[in-house]
N, C-alpha and C positions, 0 to 999 in steps of 0.2 A: 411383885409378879406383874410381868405385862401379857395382857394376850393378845397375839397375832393371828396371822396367818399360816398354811402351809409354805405359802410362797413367800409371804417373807421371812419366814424359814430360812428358808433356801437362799434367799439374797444377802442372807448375814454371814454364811458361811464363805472366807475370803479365801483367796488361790495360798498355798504352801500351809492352810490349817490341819492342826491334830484333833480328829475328830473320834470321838469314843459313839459306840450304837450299843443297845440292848435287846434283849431278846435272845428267846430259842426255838427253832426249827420256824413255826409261824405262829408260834404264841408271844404277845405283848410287844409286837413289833409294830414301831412309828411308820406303816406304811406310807399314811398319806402324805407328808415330810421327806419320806426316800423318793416318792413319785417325783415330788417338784422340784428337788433336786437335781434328781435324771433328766427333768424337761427343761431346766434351766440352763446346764451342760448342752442338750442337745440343741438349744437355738442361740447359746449365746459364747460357746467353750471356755463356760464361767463356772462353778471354783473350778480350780487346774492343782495338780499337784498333792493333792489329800494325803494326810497319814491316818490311813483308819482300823480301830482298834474292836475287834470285837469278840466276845468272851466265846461264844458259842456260834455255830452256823445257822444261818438264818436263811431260809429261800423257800421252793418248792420247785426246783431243779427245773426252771425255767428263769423268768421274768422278773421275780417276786424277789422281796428281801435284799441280799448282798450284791444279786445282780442291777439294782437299780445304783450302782458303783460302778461295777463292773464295764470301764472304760478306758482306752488306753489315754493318758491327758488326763483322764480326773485324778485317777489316782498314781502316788508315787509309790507307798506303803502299805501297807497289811501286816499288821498282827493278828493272830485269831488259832481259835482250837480246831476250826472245821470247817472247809473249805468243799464239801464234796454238795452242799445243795443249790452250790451257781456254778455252773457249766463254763460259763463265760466270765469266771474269776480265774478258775481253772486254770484256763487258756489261756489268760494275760501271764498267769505266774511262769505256764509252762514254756512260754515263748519267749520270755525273758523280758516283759514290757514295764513290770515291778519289780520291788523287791518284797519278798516275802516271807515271812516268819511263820511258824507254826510249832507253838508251845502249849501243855496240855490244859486242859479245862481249868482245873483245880487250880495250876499256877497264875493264870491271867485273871481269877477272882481274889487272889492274895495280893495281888502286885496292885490292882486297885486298891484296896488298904492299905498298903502299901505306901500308896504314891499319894491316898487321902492323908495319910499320918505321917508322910515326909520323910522315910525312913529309908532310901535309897536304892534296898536292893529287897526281894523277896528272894528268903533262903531255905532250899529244900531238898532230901534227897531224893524225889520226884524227878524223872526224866535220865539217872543215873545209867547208863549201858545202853542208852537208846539213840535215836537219830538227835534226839532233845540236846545228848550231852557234847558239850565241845570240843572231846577226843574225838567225837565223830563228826556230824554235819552241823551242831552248834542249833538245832532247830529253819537252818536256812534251806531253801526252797530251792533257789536259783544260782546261777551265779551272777548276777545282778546284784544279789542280796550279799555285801560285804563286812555290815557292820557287826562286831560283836557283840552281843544283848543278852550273853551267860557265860558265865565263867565256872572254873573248877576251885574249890577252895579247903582248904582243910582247918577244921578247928576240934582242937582235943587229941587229934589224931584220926579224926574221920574226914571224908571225903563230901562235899556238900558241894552243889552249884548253888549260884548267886544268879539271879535273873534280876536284870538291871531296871530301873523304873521309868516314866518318862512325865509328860504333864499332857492336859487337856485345854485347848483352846473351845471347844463346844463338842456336848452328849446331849444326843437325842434319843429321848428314852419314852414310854407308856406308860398311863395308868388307866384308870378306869372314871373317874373324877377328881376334880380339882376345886379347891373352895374359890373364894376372893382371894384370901393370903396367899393360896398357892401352894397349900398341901396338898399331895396325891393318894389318893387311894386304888387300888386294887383290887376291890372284890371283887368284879365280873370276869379279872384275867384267872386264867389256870394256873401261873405259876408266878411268884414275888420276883423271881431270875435275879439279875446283879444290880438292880433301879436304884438301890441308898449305897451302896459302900462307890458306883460309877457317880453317881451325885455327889458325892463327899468330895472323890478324887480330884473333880474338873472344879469344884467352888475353892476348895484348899490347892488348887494348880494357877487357879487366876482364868478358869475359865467358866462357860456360860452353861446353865443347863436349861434345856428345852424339853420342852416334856408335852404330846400329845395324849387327848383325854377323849371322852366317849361328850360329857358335859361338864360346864361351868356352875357351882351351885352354891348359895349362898354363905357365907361364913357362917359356923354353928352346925354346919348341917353333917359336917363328916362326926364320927365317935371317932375321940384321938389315938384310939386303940389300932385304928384301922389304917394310920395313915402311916405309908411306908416311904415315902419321901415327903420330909420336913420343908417347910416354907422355905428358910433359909437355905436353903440350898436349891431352889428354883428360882430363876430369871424370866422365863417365858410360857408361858401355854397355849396350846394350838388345841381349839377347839374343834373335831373332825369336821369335814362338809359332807362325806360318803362315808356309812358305814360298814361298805366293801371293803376301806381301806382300813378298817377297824376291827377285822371280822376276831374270834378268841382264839381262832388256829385257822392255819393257813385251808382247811379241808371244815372250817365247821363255825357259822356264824353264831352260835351260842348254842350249847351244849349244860342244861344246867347239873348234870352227873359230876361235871370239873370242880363244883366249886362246892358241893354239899357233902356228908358225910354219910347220910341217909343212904343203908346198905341197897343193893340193889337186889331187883329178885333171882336168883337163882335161875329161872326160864330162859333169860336171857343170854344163857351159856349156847354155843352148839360146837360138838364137838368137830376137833380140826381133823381134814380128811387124811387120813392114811398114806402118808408120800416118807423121801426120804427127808423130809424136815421136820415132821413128826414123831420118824425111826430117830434122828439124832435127838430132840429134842426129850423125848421120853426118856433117852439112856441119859442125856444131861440129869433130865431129875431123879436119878437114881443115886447120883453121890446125896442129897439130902438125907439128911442125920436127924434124930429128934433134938438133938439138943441146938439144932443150928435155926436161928430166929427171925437174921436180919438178912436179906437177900438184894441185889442187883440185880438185874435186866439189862443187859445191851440192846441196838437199835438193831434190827431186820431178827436173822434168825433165831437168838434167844429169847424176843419176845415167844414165841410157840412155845419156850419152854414154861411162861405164868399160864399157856392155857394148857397145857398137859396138866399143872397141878391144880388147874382150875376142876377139870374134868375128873379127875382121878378122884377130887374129893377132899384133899387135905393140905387146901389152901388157906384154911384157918390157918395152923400150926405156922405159919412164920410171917414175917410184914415185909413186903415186896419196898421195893424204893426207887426212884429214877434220879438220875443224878442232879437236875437242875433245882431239887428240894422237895418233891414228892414223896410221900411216906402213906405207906398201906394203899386199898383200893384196885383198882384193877387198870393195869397201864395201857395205855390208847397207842395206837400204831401209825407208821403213815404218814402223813402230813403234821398227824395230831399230836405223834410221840413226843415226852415230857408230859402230857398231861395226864392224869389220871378221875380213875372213875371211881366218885364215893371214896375219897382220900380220907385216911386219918387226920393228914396235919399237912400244910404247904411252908417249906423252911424257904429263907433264904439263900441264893445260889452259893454262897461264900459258906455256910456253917454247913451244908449238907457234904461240901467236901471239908470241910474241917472233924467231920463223923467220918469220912472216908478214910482220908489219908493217917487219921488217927487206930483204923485199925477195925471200925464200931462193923465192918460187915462182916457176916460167917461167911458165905460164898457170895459169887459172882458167877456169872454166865453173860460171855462174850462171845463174839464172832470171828473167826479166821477165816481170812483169805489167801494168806499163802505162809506157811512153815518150813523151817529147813530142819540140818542134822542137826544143830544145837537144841531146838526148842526154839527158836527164837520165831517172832509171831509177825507180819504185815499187816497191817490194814489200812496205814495212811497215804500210801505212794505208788501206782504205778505204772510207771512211763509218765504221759503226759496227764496221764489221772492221778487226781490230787484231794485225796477224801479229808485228810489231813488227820490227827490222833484224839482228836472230842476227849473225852474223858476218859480215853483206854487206858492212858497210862497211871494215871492217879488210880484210878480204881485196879488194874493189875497187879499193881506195885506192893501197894497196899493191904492189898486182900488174901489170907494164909489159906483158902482153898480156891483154886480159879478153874472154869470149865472151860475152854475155846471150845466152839463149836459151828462146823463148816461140812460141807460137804467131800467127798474125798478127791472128785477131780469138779472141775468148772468144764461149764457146758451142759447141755441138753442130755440128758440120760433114757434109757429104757430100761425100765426094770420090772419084773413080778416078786408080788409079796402079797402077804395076810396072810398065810398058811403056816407063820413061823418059823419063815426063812426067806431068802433076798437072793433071788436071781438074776443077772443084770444080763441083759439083751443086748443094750446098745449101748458103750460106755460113753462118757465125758470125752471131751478131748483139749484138755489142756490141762497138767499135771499140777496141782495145788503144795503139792510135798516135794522140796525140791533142794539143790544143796547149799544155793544162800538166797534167802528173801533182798528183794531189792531194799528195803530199808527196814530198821530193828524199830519195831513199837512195842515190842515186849521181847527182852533179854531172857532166855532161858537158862542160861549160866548166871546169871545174876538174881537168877529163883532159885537154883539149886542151894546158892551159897547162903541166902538168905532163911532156906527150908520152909519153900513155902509148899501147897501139893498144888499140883498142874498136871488137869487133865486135859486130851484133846480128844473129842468125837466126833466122827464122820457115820455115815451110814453102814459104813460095814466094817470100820476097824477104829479101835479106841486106842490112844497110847498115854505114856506117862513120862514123866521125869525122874526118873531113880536114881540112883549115884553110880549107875552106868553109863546113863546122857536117855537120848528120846529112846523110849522103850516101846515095839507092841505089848498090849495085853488081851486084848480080847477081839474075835473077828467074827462076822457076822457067822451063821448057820446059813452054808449054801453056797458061801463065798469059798474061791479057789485062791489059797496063801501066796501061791507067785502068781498066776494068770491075774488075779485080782486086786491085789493088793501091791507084791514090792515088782510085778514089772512097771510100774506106774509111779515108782517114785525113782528119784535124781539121786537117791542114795540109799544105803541098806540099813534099819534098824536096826534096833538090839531086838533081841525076841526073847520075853517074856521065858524060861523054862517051866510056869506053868500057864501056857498061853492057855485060853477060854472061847469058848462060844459067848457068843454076847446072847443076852434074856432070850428062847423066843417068843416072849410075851411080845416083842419092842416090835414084833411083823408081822401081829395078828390087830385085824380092827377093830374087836371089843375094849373093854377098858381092860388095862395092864392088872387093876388090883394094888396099887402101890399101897405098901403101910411103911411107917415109921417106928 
């Protein structure tokens, strides 16, 4: 191991390199390394050409993270699961200036294994029925983006895509220390994320790993227990100068709840104010079962649904999980989401969807943003917004009970409620339920066929997937069935023949009373 600088970091990276980054959202990200990078580009339009590889979206929907890339000339390529926290990535893919990939979480942590163990292709039916698969958009962004990078294949008589491998010329990755030899450690990061199986990949690729640290500390001094990337597989270390560029999440220079297991007190709950993200969010945790253990959380609107069950009381009864390897505790939002508070256990990014895509979750609670008549779901595409599929698909796919959960139109609403029912004053104006979603992140015929349950909650009307197609079943108390509900949508349901009122505990401000 040699230790550098950030800058010359940044001067070793040569024009037309394949470059791999870690991190998620603004946790355990090399910022001070993307800084000099970007400043090296900008005075010198030196590297040129980039193909950059990154498992998760990194940013803070400015400056931060993927946007310190985010150049027309740096870069040529993008691989990555999640493209919605740099604006100005966005923009290069939507204008055609790249070309661009977007493949799910889960698959771009296999394919590093993958490509550490030299096995060619990562094979899964992950991404099946989606924009992922190559009856349809092949996961490409642009039409810039020509090359082939999945295929369809059949073995046994099933149906499997093959997502093709590639190599590493240099990763830049985080830890938290580093010895003499050049082992890493990670205790003071929130989450392990993809730092050994992207280290494996680029030293078994012929390429170099760089790895930024908080400090340099004597051999002897890390426990080997703790060290997540092995000597042998680092080349460089970058000792920080600013530990702004260091901070644990992009919203929190050390937070020590991330990394202890030490419950937290109770007091520090308050409950969420009474709106319609609350109203959906409480009817999401109504499908909860006693027998159901292990749960998901999506990023924005499901998060409300851990604090409803925080509030209601019986948040013991199951272990919440965030996808980048988080297990129990109580999940951070924000800048901060992925990390959690007073965590059980922090997995590695790779084995916590190898628990996914194997099946290990009872429910999940997602987000929609726009559905049609099939069931089929949006959230990575639209127009020149580019949020791209994070872990939606792995966890969808995977999961035998799934909630989406969205509001019923987009836009600015006026409503009264608390009294047990939902009058809307002033509606939304731009219709969420519509007759085809610009692009498939979740195949609703391809859940029917598989039997999984798939619910969808809005504020004032729930529906399902029955072996009719998208069903209502239940509408708020207050709400008017055509004024409210289907003049507002791009096509007609099936309607339930025993349609329901939804709870009206779900529109009053006390607690619900939820049991199991």
């Amino acid at each position: 191991m040699k230790k550098i600088t950030a800058v010359e970091a940044a001067e070793m990276i040569f024009d037309g390199a394949r470059v791999g980054i870690g991190g998620f959202v603004g946790i355990a990200v090399a910022e001070e390394i993307y800084k000099a990078i970007e400043k090296r580009f900008l005075e010198t339009k030196s590297p040129r050409d980039l193909s950059l590889f990154f498992v998760a979206g990194q940013g803070n929907g400015a400056e931060k993270g993927l946007s310190r890339f985010a150049y027309e000339g740096l870069l040529k390529r993008t691989i990555g699961a999640h493209y919605g926290l740099s604006p100005r990535l966005q923009a290069l893919v939507a204008e055609n200036k790249i070309e661009a990939y977007n493949f799910p979480q889960g698959i771009l942590n296999q394919l590093l294994r993958t490509i550490a163990g030299k096995k060619g292709y990562a094979i899964s039916k992950v991404g099946m029925h989606t924009f992922v698969d190559p009856d349809l958009e092949g996961g490409k962004l642009n039409s810039k983006t020509q090359q082939d990078l999945v295929k369809k294949t059949q073995i046994d008589g099933q149906d499997f895509l093959l997502y093709k491998t590639g190599r590493f010329d240099f990763v830049i990755l985080r830890g938290t220390y580093a010895d003499e030899y050049g082992n890493i450690s990670m205790e003071k990061e929130a989450l392990k994320i993809e730092n050994l199986p992207m280290a494996m990949a680029a030293r078994n690729s012929g390429g170099k790993v760089i790895v930024q640290v908080e400090k340099i500390v004597p051999n002897g001094t890390l426990d080997p227990k703790s060290v997540v990337i092995p000597s042998i597989c680092v080349d460089f270390v970058v000792e920080v100068e600013d530990m702004k560029n260091h901070m644990q999440t992009f919203a929190e220079d050390f937070n020590p709840e991330y990394i202890s297991s030490k419950p937290i007190e109770k007091d520090d709950f308050f409950p969420y104010p009474l709106n319609e993200r609350k109203i959906i969010a409480r009817r999401a945790a109504m499908f909860l079962q006693k027998e159901m253990k292990v749960l998901n959380f999506g990023i924005g609107l499901p998060e409300v649904v851990a604090q409803v069950i925080e509030e209601e009381g019986i948040s013991d009864n199951f272990t919440p999980t965030v996808e980048p390897g988080g297990i129990g505790g109580i999940a951070a939002g924000g800048l901060s989401f992925g990390a959690l508070r007073a965590p059980q256990a922090i997995l590695d990014h790779a084995y916590q969807f190898d628990f996914y895509d194997g099946g290990g979750l009872d429910i999940t609670f997602l987000g929609m943003a726009e559905c049609d008549i099939f069931g089929n779901v949006n959230v990575s595409k639209f127009g020149p917004k580019i949020a791209g599929c994070g872990g939606f698909i792995d966890i969808s796919q995977n999961t035998h009970n799934v909630v989406f959960c969205g509001t019923f139109m987009a836009g600015k609403m006026q409503f009264e409620t608390g009294n047990g029912a939902f009058k809307i004053i002033k509606d939304g104006n731009v219709p969420k339920l519509i007759d085809f979603v610009e692009q498939i992140t979740f195949s609703g015929e391809y859940a029917r066929e598989k039997g999984q349950i798939v619910h969808y909650v809005t504020e004032r009307a729930v529906f399902k997937i029955t072996n009719e197609g998208f069903t209502l079943i239940e509408i708020a108390p207050g709400v008017d069935l055509e004024r409210d509900i289907l003049a507002h949508m791009s096509f007609k349901p099936n309607i339930s023949k025993e349609l329901k009122l939804m709870d009206s505990r779900l529109f009053k401000i006390e607690k619900m009373g939820l049991t199991l």
